[in-house]
mmCIF file of the N, C-alpha and C atoms, coordinates in Angstrom:
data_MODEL
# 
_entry.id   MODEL 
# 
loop_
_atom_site.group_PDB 
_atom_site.id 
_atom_site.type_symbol 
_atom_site.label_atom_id 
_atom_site.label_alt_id 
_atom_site.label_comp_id 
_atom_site.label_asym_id 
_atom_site.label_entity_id 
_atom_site.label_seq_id 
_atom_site.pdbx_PDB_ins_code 
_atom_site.Cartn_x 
_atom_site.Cartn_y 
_atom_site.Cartn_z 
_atom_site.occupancy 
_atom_site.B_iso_or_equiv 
_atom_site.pdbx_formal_charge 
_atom_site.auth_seq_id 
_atom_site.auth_comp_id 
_atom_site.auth_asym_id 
_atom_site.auth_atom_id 
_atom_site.pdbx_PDB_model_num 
ATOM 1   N N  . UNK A 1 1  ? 0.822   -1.192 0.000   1.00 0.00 ? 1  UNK A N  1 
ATOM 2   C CA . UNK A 1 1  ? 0.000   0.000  0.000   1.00 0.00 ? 1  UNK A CA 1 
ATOM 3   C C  . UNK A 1 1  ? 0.867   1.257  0.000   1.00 0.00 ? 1  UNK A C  1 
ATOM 4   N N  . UNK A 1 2  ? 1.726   0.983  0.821   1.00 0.00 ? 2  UNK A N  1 
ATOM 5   C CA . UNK A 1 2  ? 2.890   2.662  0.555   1.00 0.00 ? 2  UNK A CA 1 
ATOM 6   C C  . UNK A 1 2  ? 3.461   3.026  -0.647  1.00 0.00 ? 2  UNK A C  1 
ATOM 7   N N  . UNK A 1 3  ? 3.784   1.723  -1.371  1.00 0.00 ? 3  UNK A N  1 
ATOM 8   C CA . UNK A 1 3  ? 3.953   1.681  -3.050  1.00 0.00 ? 3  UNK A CA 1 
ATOM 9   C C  . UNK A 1 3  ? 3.294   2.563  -3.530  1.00 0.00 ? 3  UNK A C  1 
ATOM 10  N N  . UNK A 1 4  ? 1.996   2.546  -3.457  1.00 0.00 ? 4  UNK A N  1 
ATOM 11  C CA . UNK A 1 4  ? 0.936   3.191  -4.557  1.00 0.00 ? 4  UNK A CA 1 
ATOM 12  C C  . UNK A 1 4  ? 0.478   4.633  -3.524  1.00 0.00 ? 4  UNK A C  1 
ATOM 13  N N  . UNK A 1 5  ? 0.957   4.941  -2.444  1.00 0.00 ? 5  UNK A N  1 
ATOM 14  C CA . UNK A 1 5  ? 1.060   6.173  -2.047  1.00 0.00 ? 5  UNK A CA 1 
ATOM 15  C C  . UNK A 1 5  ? 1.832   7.274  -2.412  1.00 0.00 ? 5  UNK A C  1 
ATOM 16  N N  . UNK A 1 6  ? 3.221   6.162  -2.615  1.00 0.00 ? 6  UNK A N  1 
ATOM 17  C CA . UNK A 1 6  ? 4.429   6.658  -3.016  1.00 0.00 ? 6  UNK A CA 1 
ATOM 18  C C  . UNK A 1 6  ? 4.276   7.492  -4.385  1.00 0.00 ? 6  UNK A C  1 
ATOM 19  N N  . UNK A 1 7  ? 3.677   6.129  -5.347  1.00 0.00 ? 7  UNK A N  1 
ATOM 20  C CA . UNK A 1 7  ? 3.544   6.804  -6.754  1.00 0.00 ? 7  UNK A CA 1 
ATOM 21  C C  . UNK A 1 7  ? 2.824   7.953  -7.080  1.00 0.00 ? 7  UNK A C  1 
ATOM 22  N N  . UNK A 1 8  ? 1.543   7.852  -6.254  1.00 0.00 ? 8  UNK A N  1 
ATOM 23  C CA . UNK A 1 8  ? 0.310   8.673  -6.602  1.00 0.00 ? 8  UNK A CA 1 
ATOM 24  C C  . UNK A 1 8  ? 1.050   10.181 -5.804  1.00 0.00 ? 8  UNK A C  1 
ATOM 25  N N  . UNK A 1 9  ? 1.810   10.374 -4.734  1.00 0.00 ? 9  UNK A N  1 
ATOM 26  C CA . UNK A 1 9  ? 2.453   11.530 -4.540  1.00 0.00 ? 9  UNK A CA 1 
ATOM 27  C C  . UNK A 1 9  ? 3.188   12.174 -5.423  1.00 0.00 ? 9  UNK A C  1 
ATOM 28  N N  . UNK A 1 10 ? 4.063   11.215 -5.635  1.00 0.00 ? 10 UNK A N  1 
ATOM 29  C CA . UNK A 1 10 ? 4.986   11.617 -6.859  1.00 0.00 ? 10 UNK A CA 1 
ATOM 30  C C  . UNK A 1 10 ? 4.503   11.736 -8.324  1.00 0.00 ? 10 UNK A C  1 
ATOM 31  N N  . UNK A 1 11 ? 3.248   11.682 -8.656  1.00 0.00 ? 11 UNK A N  1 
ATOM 32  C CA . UNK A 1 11 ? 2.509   11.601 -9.828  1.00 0.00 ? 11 UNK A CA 1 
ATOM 33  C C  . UNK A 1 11 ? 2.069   13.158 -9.448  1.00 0.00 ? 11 UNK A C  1 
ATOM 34  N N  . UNK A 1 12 ? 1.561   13.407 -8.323  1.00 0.00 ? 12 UNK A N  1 
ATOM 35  C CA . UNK A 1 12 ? 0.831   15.050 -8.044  1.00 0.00 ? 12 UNK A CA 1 
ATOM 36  C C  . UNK A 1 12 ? 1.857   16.028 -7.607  1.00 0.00 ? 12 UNK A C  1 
ATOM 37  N N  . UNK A 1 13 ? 3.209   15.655 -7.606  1.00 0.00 ? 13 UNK A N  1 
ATOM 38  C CA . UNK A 1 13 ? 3.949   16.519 -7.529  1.00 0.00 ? 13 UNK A CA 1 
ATOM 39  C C  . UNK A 1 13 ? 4.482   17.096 -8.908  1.00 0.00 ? 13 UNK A C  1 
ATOM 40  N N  . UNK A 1 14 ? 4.679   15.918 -10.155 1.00 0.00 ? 14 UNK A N  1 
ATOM 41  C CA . UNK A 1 14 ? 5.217   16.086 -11.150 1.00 0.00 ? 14 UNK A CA 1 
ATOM 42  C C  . UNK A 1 14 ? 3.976   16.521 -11.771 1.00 0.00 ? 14 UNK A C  1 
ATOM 43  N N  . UNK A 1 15 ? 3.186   16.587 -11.552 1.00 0.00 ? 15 UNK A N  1 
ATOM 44  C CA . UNK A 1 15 ? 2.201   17.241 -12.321 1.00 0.00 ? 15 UNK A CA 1 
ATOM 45  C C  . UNK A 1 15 ? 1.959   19.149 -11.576 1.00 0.00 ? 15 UNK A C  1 
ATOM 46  N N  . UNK A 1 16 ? 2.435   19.321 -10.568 1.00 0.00 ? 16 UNK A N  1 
ATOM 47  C CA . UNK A 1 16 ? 2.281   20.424 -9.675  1.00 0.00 ? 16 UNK A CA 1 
ATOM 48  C C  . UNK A 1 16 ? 3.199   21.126 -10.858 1.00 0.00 ? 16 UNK A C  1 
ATOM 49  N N  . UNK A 1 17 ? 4.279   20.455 -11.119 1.00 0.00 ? 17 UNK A N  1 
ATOM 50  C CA . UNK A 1 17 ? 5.630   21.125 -11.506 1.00 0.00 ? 17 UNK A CA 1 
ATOM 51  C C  . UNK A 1 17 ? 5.721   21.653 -12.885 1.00 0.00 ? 17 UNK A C  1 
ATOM 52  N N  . UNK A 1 18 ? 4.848   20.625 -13.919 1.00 0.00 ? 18 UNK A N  1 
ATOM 53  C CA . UNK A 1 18 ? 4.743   20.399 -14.926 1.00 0.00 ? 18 UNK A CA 1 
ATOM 54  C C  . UNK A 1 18 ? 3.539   21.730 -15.317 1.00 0.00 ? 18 UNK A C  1 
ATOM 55  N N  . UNK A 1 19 ? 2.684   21.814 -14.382 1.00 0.00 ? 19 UNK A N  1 
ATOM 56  C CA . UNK A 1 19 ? 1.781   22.841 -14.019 1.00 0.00 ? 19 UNK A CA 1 
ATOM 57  C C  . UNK A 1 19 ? 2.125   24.209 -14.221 1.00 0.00 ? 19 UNK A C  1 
ATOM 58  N N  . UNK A 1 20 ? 2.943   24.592 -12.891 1.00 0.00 ? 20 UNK A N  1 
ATOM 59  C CA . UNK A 1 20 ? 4.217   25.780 -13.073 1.00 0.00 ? 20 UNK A CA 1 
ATOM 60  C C  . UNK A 1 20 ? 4.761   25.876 -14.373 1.00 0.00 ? 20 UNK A C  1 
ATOM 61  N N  . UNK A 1 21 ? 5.117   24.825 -14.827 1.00 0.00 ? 21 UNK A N  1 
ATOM 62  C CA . UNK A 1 21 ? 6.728   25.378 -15.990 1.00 0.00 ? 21 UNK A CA 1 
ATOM 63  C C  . UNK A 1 21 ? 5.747   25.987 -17.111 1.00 0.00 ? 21 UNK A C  1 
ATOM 64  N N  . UNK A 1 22 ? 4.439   25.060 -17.302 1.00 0.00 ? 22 UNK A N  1 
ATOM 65  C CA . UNK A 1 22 ? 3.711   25.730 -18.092 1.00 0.00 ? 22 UNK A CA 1 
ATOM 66  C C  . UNK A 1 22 ? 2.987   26.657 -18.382 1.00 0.00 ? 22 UNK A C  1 
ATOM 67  N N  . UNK A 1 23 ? 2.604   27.404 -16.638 1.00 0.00 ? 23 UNK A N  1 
ATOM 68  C CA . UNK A 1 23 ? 1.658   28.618 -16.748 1.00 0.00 ? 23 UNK A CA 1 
ATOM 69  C C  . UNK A 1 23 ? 3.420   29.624 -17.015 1.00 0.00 ? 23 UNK A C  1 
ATOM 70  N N  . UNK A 1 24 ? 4.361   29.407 -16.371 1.00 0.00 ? 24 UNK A N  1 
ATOM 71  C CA . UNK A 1 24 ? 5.423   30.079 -16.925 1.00 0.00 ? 24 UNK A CA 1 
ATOM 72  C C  . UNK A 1 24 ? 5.796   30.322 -18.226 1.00 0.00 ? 24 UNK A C  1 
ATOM 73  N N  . UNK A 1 25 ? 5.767   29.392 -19.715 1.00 0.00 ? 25 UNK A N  1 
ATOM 74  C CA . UNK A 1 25 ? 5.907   29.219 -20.840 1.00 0.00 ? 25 UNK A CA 1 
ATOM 75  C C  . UNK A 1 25 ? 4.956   30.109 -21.544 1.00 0.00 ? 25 UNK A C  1 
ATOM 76  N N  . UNK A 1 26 ? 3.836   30.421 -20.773 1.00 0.00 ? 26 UNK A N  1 
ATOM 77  C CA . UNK A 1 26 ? 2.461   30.629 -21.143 1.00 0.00 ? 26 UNK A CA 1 
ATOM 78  C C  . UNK A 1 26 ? 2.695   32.806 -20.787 1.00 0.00 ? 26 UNK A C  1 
ATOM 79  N N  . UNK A 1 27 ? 3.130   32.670 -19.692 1.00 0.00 ? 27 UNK A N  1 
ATOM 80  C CA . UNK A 1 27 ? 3.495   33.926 -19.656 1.00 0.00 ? 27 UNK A CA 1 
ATOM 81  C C  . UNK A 1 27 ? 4.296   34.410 -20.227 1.00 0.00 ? 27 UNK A C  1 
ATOM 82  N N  . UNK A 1 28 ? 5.836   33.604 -20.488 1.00 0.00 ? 28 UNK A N  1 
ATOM 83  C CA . UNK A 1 28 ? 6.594   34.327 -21.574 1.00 0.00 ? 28 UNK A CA 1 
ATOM 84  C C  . UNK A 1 28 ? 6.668   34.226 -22.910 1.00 0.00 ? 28 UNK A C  1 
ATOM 85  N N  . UNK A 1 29 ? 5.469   33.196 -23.331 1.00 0.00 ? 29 UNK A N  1 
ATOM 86  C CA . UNK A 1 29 ? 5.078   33.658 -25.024 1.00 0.00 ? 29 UNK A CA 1 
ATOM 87  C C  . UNK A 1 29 ? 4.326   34.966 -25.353 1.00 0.00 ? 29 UNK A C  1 
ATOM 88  N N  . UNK A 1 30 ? 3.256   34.780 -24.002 1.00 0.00 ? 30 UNK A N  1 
ATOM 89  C CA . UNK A 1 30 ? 2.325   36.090 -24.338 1.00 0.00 ? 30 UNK A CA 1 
ATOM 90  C C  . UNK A 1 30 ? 3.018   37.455 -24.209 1.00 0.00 ? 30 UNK A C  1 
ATOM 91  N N  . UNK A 1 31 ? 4.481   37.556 -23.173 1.00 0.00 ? 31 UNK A N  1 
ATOM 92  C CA . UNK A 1 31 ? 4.807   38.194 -22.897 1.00 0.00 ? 31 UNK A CA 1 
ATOM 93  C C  . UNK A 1 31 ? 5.810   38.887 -24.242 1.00 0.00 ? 31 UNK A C  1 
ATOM 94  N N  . UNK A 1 32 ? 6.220   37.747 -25.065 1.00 0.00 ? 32 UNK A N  1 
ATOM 95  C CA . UNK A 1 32 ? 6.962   38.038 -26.246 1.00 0.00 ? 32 UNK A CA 1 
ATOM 96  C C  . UNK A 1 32 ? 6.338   38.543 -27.321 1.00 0.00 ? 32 UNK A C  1 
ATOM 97  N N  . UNK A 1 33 ? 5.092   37.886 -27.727 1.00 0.00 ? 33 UNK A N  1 
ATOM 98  C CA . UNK A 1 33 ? 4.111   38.562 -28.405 1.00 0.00 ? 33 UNK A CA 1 
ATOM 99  C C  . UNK A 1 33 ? 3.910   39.948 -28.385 1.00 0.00 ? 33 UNK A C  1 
ATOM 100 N N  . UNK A 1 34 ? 3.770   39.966 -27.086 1.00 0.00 ? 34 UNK A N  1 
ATOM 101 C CA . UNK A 1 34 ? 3.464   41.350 -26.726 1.00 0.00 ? 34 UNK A CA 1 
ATOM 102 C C  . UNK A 1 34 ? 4.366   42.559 -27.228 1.00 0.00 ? 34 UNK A C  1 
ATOM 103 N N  . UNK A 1 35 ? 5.590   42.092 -27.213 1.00 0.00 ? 35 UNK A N  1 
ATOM 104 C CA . UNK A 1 35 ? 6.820   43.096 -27.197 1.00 0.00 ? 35 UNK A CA 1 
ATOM 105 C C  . UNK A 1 35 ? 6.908   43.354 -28.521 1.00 0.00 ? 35 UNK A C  1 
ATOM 106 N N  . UNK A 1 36 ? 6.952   41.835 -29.815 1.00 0.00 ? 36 UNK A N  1 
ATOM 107 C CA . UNK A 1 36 ? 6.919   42.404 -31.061 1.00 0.00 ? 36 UNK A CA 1 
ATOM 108 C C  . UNK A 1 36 ? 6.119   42.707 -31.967 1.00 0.00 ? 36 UNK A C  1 
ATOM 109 N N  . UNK A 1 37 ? 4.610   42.474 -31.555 1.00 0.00 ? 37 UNK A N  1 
ATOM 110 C CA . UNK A 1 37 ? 3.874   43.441 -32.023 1.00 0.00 ? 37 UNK A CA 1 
ATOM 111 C C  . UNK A 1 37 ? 3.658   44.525 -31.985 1.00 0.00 ? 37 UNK A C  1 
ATOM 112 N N  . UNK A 1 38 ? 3.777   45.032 -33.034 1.00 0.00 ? 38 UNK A N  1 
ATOM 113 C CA . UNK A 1 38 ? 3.828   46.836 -33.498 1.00 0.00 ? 38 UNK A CA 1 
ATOM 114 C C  . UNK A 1 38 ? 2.641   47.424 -32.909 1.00 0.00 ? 38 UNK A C  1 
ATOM 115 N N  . UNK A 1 39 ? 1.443   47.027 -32.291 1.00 0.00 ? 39 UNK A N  1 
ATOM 116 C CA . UNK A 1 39 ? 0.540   47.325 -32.227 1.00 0.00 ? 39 UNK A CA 1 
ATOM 117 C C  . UNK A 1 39 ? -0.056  46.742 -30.241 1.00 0.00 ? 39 UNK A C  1 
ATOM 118 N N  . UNK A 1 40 ? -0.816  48.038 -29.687 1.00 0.00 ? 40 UNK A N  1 
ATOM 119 C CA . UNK A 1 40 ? -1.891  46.993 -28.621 1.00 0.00 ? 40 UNK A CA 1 
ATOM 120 C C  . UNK A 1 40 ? -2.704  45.739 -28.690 1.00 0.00 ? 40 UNK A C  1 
ATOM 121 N N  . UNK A 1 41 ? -2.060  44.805 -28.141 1.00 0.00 ? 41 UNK A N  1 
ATOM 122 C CA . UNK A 1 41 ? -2.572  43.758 -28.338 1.00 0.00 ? 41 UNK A CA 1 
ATOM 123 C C  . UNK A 1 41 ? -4.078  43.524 -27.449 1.00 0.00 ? 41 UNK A C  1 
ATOM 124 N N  . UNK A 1 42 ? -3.717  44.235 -26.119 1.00 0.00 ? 42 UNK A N  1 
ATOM 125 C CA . UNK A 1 42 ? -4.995  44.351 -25.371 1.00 0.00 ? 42 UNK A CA 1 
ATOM 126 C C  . UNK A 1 42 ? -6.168  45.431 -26.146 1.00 0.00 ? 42 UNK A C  1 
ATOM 127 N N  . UNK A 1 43 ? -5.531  46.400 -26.752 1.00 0.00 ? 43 UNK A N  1 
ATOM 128 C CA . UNK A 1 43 ? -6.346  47.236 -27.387 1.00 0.00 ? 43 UNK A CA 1 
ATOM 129 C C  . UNK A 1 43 ? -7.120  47.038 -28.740 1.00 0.00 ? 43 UNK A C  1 
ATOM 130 N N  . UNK A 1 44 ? -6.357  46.577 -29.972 1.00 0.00 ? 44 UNK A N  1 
ATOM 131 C CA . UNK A 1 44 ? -7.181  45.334 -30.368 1.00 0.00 ? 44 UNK A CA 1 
ATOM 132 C C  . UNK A 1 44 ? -7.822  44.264 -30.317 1.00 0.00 ? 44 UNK A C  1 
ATOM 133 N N  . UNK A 1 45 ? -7.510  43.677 -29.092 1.00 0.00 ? 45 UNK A N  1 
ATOM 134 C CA . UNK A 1 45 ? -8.683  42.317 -28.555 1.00 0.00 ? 45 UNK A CA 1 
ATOM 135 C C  . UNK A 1 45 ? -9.782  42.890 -28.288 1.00 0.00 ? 45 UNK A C  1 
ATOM 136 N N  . UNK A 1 46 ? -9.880  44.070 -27.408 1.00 0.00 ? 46 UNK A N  1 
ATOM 137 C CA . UNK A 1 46 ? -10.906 44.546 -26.303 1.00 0.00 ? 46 UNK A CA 1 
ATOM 138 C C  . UNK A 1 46 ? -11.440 45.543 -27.009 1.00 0.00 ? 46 UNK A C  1 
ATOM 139 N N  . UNK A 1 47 ? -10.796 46.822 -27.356 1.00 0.00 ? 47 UNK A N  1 
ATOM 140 C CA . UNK A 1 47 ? -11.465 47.950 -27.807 1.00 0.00 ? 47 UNK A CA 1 
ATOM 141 C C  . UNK A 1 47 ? -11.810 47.441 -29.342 1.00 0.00 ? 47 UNK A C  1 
ATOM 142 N N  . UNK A 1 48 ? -11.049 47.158 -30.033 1.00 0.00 ? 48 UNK A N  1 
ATOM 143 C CA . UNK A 1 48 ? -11.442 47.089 -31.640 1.00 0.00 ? 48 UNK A CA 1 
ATOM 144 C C  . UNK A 1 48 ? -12.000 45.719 -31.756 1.00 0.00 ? 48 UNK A C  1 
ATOM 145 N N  . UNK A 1 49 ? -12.560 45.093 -31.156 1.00 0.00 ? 49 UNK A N  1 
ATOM 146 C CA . UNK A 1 49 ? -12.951 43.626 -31.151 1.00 0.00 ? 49 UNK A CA 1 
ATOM 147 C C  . UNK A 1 49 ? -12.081 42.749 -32.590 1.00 0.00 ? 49 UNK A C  1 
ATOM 148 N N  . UNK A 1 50 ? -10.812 42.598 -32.617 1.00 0.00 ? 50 UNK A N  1 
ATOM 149 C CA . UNK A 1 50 ? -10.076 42.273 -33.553 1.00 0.00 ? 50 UNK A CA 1 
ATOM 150 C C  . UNK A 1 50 ? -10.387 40.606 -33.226 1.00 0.00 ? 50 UNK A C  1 
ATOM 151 N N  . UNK A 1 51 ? -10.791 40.122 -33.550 1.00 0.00 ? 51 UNK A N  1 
ATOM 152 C CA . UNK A 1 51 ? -11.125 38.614 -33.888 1.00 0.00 ? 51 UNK A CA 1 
ATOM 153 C C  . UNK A 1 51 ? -10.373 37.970 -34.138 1.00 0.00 ? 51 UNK A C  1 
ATOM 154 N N  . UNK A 1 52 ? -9.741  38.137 -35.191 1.00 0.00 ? 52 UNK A N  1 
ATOM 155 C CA . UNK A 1 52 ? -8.728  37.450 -36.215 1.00 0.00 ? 52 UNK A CA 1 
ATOM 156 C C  . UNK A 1 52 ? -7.167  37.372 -34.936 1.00 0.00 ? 52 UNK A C  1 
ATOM 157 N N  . UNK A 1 53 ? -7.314  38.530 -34.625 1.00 0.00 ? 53 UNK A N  1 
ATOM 158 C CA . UNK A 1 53 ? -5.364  38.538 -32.936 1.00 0.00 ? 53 UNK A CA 1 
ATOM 159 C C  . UNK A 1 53 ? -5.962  37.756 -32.297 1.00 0.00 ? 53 UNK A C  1 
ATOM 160 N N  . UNK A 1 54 ? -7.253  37.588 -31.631 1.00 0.00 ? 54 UNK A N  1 
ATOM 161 C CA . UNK A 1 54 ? -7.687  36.611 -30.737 1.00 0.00 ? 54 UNK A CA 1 
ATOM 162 C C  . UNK A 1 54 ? -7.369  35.208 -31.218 1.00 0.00 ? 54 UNK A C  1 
ATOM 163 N N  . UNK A 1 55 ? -7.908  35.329 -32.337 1.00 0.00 ? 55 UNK A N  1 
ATOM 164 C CA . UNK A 1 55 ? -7.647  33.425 -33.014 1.00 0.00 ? 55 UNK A CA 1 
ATOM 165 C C  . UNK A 1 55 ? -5.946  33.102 -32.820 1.00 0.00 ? 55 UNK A C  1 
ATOM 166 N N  . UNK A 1 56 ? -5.198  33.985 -33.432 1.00 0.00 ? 56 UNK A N  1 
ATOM 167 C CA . UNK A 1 56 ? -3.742  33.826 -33.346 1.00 0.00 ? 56 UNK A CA 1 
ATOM 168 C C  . UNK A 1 56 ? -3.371  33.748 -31.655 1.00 0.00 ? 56 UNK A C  1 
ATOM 169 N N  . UNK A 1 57 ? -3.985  34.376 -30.932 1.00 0.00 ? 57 UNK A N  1 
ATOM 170 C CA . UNK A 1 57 ? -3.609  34.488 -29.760 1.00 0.00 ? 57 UNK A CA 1 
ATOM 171 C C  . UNK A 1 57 ? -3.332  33.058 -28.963 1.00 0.00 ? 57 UNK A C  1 
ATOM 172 N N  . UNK A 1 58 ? -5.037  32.672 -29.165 1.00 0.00 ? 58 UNK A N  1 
ATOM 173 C CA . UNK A 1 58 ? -5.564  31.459 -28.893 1.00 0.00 ? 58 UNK A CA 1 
ATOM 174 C C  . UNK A 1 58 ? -4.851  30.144 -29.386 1.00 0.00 ? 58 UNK A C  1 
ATOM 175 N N  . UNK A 1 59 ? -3.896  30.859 -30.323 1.00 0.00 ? 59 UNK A N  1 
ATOM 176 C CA . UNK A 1 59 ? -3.484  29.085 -31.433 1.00 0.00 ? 59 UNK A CA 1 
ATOM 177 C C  . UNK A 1 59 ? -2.360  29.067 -30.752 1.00 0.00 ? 59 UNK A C  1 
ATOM 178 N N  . UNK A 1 60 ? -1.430  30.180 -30.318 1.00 0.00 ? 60 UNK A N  1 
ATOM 179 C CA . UNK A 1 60 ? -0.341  29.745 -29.435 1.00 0.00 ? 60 UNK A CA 1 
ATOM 180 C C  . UNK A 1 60 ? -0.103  29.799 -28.280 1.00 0.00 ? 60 UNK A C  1 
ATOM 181 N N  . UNK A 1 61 ? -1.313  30.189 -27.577 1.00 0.00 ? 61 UNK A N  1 
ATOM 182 C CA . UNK A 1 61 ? -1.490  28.940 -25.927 1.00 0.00 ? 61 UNK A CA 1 
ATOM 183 C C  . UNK A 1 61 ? -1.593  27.746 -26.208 1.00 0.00 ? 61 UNK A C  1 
ATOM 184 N N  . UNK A 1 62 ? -2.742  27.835 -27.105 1.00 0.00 ? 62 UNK A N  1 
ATOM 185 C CA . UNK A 1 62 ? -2.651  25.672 -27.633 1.00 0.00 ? 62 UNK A CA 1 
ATOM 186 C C  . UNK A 1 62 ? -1.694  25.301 -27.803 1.00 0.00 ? 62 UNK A C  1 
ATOM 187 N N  . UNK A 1 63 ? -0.804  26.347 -28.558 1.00 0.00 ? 63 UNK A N  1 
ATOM 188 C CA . UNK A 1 63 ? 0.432   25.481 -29.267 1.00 0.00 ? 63 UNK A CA 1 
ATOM 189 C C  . UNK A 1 63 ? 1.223   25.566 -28.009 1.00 0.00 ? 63 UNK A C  1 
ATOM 190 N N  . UNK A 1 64 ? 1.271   26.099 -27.105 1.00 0.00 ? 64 UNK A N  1 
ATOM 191 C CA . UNK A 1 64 ? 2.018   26.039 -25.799 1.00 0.00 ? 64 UNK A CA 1 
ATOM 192 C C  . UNK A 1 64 ? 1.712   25.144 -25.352 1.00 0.00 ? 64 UNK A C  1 
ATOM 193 N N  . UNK A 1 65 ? 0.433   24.515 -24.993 1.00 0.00 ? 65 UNK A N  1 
ATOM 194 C CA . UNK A 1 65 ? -0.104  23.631 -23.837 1.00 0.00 ? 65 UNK A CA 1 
ATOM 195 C C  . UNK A 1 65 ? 0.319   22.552 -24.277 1.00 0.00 ? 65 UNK A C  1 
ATOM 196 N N  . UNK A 1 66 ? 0.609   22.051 -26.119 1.00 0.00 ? 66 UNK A N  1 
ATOM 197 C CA . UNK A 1 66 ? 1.340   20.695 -26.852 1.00 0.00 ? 66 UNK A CA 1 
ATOM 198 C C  . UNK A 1 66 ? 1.856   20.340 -26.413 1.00 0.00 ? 66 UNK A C  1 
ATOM 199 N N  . UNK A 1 67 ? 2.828   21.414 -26.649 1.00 0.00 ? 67 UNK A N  1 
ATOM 200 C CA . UNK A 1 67 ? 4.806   21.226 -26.069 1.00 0.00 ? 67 UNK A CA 1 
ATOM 201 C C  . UNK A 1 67 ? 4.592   21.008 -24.939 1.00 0.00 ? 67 UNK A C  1 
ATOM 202 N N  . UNK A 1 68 ? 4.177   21.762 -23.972 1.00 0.00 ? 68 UNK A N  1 
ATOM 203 C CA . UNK A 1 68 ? 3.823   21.119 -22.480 1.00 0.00 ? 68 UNK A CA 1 
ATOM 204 C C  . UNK A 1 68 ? 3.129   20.044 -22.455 1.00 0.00 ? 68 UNK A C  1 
ATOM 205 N N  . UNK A 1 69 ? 2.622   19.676 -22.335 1.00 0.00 ? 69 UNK A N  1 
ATOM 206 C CA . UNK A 1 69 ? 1.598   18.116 -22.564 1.00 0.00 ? 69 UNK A CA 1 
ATOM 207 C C  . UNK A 1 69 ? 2.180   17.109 -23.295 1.00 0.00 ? 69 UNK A C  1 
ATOM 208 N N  . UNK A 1 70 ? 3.221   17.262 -24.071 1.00 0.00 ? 70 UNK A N  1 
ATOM 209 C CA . UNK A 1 70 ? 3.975   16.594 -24.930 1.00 0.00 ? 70 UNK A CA 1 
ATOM 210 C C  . UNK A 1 70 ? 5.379   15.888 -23.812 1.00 0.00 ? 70 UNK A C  1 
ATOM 211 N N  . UNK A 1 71 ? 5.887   17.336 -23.259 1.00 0.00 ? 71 UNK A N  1 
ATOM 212 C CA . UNK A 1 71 ? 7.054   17.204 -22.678 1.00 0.00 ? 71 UNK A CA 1 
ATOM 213 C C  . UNK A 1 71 ? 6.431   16.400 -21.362 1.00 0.00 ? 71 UNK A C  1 
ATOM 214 N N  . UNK A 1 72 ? 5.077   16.875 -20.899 1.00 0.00 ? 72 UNK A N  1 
ATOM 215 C CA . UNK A 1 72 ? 5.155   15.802 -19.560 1.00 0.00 ? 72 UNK A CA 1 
ATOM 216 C C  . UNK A 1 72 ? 4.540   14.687 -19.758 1.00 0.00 ? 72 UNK A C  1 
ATOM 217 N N  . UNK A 1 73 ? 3.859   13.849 -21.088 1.00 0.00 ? 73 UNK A N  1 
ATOM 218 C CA . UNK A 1 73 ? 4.095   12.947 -21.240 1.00 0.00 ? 73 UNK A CA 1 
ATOM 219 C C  . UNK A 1 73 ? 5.278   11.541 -21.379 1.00 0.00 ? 73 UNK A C  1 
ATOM 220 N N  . UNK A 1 74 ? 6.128   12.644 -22.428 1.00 0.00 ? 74 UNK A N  1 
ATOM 221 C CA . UNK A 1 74 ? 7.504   12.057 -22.382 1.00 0.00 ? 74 UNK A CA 1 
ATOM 222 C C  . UNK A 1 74 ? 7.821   11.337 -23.835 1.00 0.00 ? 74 UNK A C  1 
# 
């Protein structure tokens, strides 16, 4: 029984971690985005209801969450 305590801890820790690295990845794409677009990115989402930055926005968190979901699969 400590076996499968053991694992199931160590399963919710590596997932705690895996958690972190990714809301981190997640902040410094958006955060890069941010920098080389020529333009407000919050100000086109929100004020100009730009649709089309949202979709792009949206495709590379997904494409973030892959690589993450990818990498903690293994």
């Amino acid at each position: 029984m400590s076996g499968n305590l053991d694992s199931f801890v160590n399963a919710i820790i590596a997932s705690a971690v895996f958690t972190t690295i990714g809301m981190v990845f997640f902040g410094i794409a958006f955060f890069i985005i941010t920098k080389v677009a020529p333009f407000s990115i919050r100000k086109e989402i929100e004020e100009d209801q730009n649709t089309a930055l949202g979709i792009v926005i949206g495709s590379v968190i997904i494409g973030v969450a892959m690589i993450v979901s990818a990498a903690m699969h293994g």
